[in-house]
C-alpha positions as CSV (number, residue, x, y, z in Angstrom):
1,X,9.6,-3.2,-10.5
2,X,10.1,-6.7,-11.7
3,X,6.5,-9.1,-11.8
4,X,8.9,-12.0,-11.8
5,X,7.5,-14.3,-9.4
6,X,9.7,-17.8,-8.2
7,X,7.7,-20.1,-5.9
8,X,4.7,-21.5,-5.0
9,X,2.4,-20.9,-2.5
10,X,2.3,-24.4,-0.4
11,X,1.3,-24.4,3.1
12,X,1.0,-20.9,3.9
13,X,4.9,-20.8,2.9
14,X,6.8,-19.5,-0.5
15,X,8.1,-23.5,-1.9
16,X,10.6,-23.4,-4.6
17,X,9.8,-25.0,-7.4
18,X,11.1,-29.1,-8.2
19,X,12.2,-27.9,-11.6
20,X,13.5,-25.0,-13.7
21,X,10.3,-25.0,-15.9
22,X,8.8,-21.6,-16.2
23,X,5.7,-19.6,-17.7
24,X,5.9,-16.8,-19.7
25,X,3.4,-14.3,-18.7
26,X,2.3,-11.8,-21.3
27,X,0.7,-8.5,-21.5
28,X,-2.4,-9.1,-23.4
29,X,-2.4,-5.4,-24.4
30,X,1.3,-5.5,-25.6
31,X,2.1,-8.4,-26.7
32,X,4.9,-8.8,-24.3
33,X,6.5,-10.2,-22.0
34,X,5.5,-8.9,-18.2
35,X,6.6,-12.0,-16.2
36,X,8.2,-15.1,-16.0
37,X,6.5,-17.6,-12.6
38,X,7.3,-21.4,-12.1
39,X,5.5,-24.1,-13.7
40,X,4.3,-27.0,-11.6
41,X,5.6,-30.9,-12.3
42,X,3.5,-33.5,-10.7
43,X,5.8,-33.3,-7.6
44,X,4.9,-29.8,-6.8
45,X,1.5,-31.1,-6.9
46,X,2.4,-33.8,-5.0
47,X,3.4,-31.1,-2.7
48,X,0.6,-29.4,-2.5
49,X,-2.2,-32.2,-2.0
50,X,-0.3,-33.4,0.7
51,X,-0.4,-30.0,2.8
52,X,-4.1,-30.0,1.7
53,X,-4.5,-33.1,3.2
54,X,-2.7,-32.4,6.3
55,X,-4.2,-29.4,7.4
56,X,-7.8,-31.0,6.4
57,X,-7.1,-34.4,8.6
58,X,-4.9,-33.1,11.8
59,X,-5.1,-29.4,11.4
60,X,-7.6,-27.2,12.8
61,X,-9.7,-26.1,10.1
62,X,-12.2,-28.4,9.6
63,X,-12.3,-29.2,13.3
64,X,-13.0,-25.1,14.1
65,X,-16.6,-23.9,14.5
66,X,-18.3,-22.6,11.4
67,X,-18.7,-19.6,13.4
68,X,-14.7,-19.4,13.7
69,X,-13.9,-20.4,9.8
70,X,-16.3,-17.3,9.1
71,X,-14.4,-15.0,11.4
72,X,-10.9,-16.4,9.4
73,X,-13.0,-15.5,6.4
74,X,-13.9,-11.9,7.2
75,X,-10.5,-11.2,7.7
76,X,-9.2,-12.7,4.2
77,X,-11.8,-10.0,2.8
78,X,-10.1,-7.3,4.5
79,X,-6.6,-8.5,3.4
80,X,-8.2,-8.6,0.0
81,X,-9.7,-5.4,0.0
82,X,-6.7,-3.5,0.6
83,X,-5.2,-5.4,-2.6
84,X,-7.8,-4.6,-4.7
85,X,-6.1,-1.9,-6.7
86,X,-3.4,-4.4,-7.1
87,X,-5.6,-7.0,-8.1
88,X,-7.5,-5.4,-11.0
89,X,-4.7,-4.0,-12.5
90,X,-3.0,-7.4,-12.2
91,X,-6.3,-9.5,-14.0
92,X,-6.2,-6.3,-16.7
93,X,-2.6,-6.5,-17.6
94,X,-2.6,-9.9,-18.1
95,X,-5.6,-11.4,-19.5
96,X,-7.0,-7.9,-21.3
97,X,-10.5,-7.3,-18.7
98,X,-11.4,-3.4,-19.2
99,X,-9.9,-2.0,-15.6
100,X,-13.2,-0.5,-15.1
101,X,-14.3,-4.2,-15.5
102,X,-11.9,-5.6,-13.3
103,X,-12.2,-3.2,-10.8
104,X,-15.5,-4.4,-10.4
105,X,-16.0,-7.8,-11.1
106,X,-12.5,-9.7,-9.8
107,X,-11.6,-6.6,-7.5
108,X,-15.2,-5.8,-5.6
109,X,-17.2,-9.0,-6.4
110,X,-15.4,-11.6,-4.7
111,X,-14.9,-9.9,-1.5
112,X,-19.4,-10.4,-1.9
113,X,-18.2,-14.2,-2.4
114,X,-16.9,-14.5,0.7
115,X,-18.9,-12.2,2.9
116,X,-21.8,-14.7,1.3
117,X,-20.5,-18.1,2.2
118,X,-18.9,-16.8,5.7
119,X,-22.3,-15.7,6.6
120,X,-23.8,-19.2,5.6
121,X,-21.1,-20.6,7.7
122,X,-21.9,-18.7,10.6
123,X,-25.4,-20.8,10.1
124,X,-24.0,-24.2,10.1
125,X,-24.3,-24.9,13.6
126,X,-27.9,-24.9,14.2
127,X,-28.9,-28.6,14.7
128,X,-30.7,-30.2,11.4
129,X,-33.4,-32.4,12.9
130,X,-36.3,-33.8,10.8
131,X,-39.0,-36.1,11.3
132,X,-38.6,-39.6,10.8
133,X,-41.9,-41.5,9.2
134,X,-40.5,-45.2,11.3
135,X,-38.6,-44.2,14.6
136,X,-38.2,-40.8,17.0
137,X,-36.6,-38.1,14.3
138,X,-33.5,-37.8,12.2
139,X,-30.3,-35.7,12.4
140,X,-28.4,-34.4,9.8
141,X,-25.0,-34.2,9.9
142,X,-23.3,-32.2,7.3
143,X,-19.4,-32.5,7.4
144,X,-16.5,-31.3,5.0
145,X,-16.1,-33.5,2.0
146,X,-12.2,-33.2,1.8
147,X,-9.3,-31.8,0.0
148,X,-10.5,-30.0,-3.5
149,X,-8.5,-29.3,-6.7
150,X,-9.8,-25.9,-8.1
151,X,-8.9,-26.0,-11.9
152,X,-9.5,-22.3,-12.7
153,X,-9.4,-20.4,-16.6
154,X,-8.3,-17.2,-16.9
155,X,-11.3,-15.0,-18.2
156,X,-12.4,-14.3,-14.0
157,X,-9.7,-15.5,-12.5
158,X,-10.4,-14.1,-9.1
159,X,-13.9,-14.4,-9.1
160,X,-13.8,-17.9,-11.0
161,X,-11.1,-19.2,-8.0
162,X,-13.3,-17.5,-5.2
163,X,-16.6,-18.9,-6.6
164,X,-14.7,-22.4,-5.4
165,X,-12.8,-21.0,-2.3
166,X,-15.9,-19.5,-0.6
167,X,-17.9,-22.2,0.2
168,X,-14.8,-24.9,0.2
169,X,-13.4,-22.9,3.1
170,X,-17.7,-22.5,4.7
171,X,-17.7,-26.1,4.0
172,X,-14.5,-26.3,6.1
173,X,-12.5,-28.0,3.0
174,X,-9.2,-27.2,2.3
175,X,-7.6,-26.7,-1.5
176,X,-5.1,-26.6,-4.0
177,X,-5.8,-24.3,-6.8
178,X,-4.8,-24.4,-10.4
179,X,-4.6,-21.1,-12.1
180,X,-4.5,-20.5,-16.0
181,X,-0.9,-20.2,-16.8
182,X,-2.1,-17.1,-18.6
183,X,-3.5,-15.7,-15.2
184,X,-1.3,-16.3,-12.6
185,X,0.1,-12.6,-10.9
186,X,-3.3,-12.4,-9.4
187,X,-3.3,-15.6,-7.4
188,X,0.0,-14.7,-5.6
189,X,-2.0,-11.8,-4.6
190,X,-4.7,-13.7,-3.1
191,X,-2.0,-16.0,-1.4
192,X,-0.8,-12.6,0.2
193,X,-3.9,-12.1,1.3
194,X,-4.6,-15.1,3.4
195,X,-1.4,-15.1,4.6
196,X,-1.9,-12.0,6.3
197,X,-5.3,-12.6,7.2
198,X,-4.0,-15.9,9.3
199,X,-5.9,-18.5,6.9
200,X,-4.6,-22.0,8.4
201,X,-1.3,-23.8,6.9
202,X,-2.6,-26.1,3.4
203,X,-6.2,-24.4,3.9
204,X,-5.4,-22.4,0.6
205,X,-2.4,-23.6,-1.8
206,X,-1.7,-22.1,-5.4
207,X,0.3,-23.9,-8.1
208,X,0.7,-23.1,-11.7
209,X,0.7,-25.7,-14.5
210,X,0.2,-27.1,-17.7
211,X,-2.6,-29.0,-18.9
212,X,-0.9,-32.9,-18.4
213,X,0.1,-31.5,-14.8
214,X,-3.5,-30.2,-14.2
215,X,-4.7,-33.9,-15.0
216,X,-2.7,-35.3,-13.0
217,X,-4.3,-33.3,-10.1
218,X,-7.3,-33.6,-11.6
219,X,-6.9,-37.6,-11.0
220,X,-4.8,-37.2,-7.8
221,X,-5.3,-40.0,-5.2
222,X,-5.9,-37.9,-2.3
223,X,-8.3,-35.3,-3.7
224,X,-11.9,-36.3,-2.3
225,X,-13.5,-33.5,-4.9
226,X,-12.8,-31.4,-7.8
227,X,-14.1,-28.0,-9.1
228,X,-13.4,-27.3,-12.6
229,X,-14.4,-24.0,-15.0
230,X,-13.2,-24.0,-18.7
231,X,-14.3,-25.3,-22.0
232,X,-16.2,-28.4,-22.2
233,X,-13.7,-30.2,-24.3
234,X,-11.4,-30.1,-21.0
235,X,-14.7,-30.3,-18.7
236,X,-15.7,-34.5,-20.4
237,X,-12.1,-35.3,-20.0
238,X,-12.4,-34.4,-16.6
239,X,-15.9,-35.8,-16.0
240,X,-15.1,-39.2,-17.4
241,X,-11.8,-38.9,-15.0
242,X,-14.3,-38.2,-11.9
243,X,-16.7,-40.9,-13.2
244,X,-14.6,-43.9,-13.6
245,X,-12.8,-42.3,-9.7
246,X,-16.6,-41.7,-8.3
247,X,-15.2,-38.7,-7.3
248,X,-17.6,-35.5,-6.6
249,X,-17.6,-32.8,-9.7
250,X,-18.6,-29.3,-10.5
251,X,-18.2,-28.4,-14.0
252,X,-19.1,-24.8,-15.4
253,X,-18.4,-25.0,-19.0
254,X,-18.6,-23.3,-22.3
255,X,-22.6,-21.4,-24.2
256,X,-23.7,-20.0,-26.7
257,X,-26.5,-18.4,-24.7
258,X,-29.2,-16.6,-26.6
259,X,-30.9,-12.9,-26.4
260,X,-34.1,-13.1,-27.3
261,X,-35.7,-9.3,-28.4
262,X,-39.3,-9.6,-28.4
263,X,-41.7,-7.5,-30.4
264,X,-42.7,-5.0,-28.0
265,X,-38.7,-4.5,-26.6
266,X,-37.5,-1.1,-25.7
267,X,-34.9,-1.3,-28.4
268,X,-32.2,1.2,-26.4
269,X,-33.1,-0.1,-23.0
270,X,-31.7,-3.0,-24.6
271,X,-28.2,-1.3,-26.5
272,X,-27.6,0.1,-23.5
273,X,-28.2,-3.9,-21.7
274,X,-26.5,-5.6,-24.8
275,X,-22.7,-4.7,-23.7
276,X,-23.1,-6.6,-20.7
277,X,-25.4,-9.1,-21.4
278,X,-23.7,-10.5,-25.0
279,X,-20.5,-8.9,-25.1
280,X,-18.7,-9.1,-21.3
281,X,-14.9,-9.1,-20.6
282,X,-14.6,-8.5,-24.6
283,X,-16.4,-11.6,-25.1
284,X,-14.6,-13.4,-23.4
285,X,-17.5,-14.7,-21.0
286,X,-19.2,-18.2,-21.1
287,X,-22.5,-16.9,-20.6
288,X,-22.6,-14.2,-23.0
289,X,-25.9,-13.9,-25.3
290,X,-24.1,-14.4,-28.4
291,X,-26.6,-15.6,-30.7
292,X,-29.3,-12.4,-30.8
293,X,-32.6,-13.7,-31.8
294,X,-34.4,-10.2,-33.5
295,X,-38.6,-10.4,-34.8
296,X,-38.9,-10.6,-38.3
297,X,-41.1,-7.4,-38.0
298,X,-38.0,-5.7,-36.8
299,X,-35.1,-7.1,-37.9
300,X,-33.6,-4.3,-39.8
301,X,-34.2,-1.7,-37.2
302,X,-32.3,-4.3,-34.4
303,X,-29.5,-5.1,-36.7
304,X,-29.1,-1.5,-37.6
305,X,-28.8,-0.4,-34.1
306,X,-26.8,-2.9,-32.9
307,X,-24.2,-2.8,-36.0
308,X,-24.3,1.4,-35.0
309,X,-23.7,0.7,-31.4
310,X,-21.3,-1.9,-31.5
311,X,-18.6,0.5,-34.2
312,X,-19.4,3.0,-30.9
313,X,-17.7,1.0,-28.6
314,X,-14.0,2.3,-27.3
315,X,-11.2,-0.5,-28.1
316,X,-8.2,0.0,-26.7
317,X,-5.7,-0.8,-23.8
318,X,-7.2,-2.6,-21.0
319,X,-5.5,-0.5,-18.4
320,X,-7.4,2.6,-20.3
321,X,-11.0,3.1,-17.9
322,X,-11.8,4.4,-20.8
323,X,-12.2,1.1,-23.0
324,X,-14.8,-0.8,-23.6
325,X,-13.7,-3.4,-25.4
326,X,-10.0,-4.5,-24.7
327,X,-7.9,-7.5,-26.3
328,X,-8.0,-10.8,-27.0
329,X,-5.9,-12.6,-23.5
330,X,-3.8,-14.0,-25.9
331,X,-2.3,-14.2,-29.8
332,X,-3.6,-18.2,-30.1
333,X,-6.8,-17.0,-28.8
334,X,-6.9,-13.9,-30.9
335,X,-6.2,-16.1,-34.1
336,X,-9.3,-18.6,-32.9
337,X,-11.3,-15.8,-32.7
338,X,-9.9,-14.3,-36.1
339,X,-10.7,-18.0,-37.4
340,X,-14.5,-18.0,-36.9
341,X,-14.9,-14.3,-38.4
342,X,-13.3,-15.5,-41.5
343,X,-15.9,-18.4,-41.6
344,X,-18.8,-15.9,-40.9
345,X,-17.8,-14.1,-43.6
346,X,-18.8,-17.0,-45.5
347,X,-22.0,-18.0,-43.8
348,X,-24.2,-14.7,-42.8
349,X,-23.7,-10.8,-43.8
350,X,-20.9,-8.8,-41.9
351,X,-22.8,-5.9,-40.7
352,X,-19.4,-4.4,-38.1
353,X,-15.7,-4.9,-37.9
354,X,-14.3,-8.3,-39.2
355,X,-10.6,-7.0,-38.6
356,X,-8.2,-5.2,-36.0
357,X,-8.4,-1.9,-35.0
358,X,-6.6,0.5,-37.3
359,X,-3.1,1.8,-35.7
360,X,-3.1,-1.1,-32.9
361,X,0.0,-2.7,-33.7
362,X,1.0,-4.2,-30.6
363,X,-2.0,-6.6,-28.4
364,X,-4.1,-9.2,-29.8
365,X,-7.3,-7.1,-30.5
366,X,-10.0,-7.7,-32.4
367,X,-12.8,-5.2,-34.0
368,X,-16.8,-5.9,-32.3
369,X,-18.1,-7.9,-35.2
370,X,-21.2,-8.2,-35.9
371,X,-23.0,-11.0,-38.2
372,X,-26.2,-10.4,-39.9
373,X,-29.0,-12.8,-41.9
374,X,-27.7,-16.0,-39.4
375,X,-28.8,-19.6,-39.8
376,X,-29.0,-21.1,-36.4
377,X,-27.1,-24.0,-38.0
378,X,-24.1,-21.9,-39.0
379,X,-20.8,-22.1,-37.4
380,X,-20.9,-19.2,-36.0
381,X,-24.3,-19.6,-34.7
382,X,-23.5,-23.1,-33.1
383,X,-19.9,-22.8,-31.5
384,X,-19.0,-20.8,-28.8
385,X,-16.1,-18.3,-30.2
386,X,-15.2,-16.8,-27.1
387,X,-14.6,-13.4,-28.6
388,X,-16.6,-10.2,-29.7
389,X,-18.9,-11.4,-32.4
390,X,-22.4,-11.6,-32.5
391,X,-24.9,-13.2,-34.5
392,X,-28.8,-11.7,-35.9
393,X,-30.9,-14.6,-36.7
394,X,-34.1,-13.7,-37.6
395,X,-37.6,-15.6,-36.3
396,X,-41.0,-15.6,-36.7
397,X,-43.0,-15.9,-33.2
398,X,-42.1,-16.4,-29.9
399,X,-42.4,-20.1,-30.1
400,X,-40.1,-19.3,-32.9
401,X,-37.6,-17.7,-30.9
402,X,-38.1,-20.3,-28.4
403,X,-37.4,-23.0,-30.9
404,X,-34.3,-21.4,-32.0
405,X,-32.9,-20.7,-28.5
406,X,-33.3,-24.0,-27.4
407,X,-31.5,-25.6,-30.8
408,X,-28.1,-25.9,-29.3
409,X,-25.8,-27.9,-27.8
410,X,-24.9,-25.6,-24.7
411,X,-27.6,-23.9,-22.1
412,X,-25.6,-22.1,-19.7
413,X,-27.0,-18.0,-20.4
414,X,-29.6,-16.1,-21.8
415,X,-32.0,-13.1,-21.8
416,X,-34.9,-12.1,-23.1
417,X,-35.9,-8.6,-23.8
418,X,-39.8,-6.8,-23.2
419,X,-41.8,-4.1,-22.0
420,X,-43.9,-7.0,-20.7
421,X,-42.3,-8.5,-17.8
422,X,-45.2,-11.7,-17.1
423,X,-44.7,-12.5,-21.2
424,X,-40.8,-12.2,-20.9
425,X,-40.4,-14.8,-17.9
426,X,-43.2,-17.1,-19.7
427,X,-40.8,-17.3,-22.6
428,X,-37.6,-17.4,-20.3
429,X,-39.0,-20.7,-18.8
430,X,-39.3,-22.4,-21.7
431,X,-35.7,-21.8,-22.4
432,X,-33.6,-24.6,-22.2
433,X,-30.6,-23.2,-19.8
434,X,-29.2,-23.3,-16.4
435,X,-29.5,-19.5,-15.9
436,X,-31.5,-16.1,-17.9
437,X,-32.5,-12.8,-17.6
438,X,-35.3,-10.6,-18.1
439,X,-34.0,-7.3,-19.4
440,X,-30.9,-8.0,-18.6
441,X,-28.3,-10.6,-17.3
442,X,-26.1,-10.9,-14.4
443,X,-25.4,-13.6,-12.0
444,X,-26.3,-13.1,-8.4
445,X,-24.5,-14.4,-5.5
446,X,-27.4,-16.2,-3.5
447,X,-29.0,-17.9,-6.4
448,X,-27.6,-20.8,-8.4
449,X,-25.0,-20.0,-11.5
450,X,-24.6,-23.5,-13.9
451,X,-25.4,-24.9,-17.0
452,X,-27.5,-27.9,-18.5
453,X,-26.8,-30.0,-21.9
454,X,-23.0,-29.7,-22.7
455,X,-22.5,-26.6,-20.8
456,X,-21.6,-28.5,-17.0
457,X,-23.2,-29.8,-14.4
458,X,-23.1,-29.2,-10.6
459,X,-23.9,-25.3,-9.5
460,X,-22.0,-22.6,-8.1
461,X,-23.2,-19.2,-6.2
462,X,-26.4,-20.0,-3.4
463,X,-26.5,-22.6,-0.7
464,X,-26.7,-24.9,-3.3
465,X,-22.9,-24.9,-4.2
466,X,-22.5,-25.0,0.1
467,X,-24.1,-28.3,-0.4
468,X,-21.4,-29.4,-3.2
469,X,-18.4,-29.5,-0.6
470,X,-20.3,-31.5,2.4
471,X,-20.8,-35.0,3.4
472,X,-23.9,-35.8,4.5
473,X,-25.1,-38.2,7.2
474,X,-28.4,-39.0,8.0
475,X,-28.8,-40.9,11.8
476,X,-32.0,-42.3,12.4
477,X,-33.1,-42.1,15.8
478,X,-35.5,-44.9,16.6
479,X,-36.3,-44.4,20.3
């Protein structure tokens, strides 16, 4: 059965493409080909905006009860659900996700996206009246901003394109959503989906492109907002695009999030912790604890363990629910990664891997590395590498650690690790970041996910990214 996909999803209807332009897709795993899918040119976008624009100005959605978009809502988990097979194999295949990851975390997790926002929806229609210090009271009104461009990557696809659907579609905003070219199978999926699950005409519309056709998206005269994951090279250009435009942004963009192991830290409480809070999707996760800040007093014992753990770790195909650790999503990115190991090797101690797995010929993997005796002003320490490789530096206190942690440009992630939970969130607020953890890390759907200093602004997950696709309109009632 062929993958090959040949139009675009515009208006709840399959568009063929303006041009002959199309993306190869390939198997992170293998190394080859699995697809070929159309690439957008700026008419196709044009395309798309506009059926974004006419179901948000004459079409019904944004005129329906929130109550009503969160039915439409309920039924596009359903749809979802009974894809999700489909849809972790399809994440897996292409961009190299563990399928025990996937099954999880772009299969199960965004069906919790939606189910959130459609039951914040369903409380949108209770009157917002507060007092007013010079006249009778105030109403709030909170309306849809608009039409938004979602500019999604291609480490979460799914959950990374729901975290900007779900409240869009609470809001009642309709969108046009940019996948990765690397990650596209999955979002013909989801198009399925709402298809079936009678989402309005130009509520949802998918188009592939490059990054000069994503700009011009990005900059396109009838977007009112845009919603933008990815590094943060990509996220300024975008920003200064939205700034000179005043035109409402969310950026998420890149860390280099630290783990802080204090003294008293159950040391395998926090191996068995450390896969998922420094070394996600293969590394390939923006708020992975990359930089591992390890007491002086027990620095050997925490590199030791780690460097023992990390050699444990399965790599092999991602389709395998065996593997822990699966390729790079592609052979540039593999080669980037590759990149900053050779520099390590030149700035700290290489304690694990360094190399490719012996006998993997075919996929773009990449050994768990590990880097020991790490100056926080090392490359490898200060740029995110997007890839399996961690860094020991060594400190002396936990104003130390603090210290350290908070020298850097990004503050997106984190954890810190104790048997003492009151002095692990003392030191956790003192961290300079948008999100941590205590003993642990993982984002949770009602509380704000986002990033200070160079790693975005604007938050998603919690009412607080509800808030992010409304107007608001204060009427001051004087008598």
């Amino acid at each position: 059965m062929t993958l090959d996909r040949n139009a675009f999803f515009i208006g709840n209807e399959w568009v063929s493409p303006s041009t002959s332009r199309t993306f190869e897709v390939i198997g992170a795993s293998t190394g080859e080909v699995i697809a070929t899918v159309p690439e957008a040119a700026e008419a196709d976008v044009d395309r798309a905006v506009a059926a974004a624009r006419a179901a948000f100005e004459t079409g019904e959605w944004s005129r329906m009860t929130p109550a009503d978009r969160a039915g439409v809502m309920r039924r596009f988990i359903g749809a979802l659900a009974a894809r999700g097979d489909d849809i972790a194999r399809a994440v897996s295949i292409q961009n190299g996700m563990p399928i025990s990851l996937s099954g999880l975390l772009e299969a199960q997790f965004p069906l919790g996206v939606l189910d959130y926002y459609a039951g914040l929806a369903e409380t949108l229609g209770t009157p917002d009246v507060r007092p007013s210090q010079m006249g009778k009271e105030t109403l709030v009104d909170r309306t849809p901003l608009g039409v938004v461009a979602a500019v999604v990557p291609w480490n979460f696809p799914v959950t990374l394109a729901m975290s900007k659907i779900a409240p869009a579609m609470a809001a009642g905003c309709t969108l046009v959503i940019k996948p990765s070219p690397g990650t596209v199978l999955d979002s013909y999926i989801l198009a399925e989906a709402a298809l079936e699950a009678g989402v309005p005409a130009g509520v949802l519309n998918w188009v592939a492109a490059d990054r000069d056709v994503g700009a011009y998206l990005v900059s396109h005269p009838d977007v009112d907002k845009v919603a933008f994951t990815g590094s943060t090279g990509a996220g300024r250009k975008i920003a200064a695009v939205c700034g000179e435009l005043l035109r409402p942004v969310t950026l998420e963009l890149g860390g280099k999030s630290a783990s802080i192991v204090l003294e008293d830290a159950d040391l395998d409480a926090f191996l068995q912790g450390l896969p998922t809070a420094s070394l996600l999707n293969n590394g390939q996760a923006c708020y992975n604890g990359t930089r591992v800040l390890a007491p002086k007093s027990r620095y050997g014992e925490v590199v030791d363990a780690m460097a023992a753990m990390m050699s444990s770790l399965n790599v092999g195909d991602a389709l395998d629910p065996a593997t822990h650790v699966g390729p790079m999503a592609s052979s540039a990115h593999r080669d980037r990664v590759e990149g900053y190991i050779a520099k390590g090797r030149n700035e700290a101690r290489l304690v694990a891997g360094g190399g490719r797995p012996s006998g993997m010929n075919h996929g773009f993997f990449v050994e768990p590395t590990l880097f020991a005796d790490v100056d926080n002003d090392a490359t490898i320490a200060r740029e995110e590498i997007f890839g399996p490789v961690l860094s020991v530096i060594p400190y002396t206190d936990d104003a130390d650690a603090i210290r350290i942690a908070n020298a850097s440009d990004f503050g997106l992630g984190g954890s810190v690790w104790s048997q003492d939970a009151e002095r692990a969130i003392g030191v956790a607020r003192q961290v300079q970041t948008g999100t941590i953890g205590i003993n642990g890390y993982m984002p949770s759907l009602g509380s704000p996910f986002g990033g200070i200093k160079t790693s975005g602004m604007g938050r998603e997950f919690g009412p607080e990214a509800l808030g992010a696709y409304q107007q608001f309109k204060s009427i001051y009632v004087m008598a």
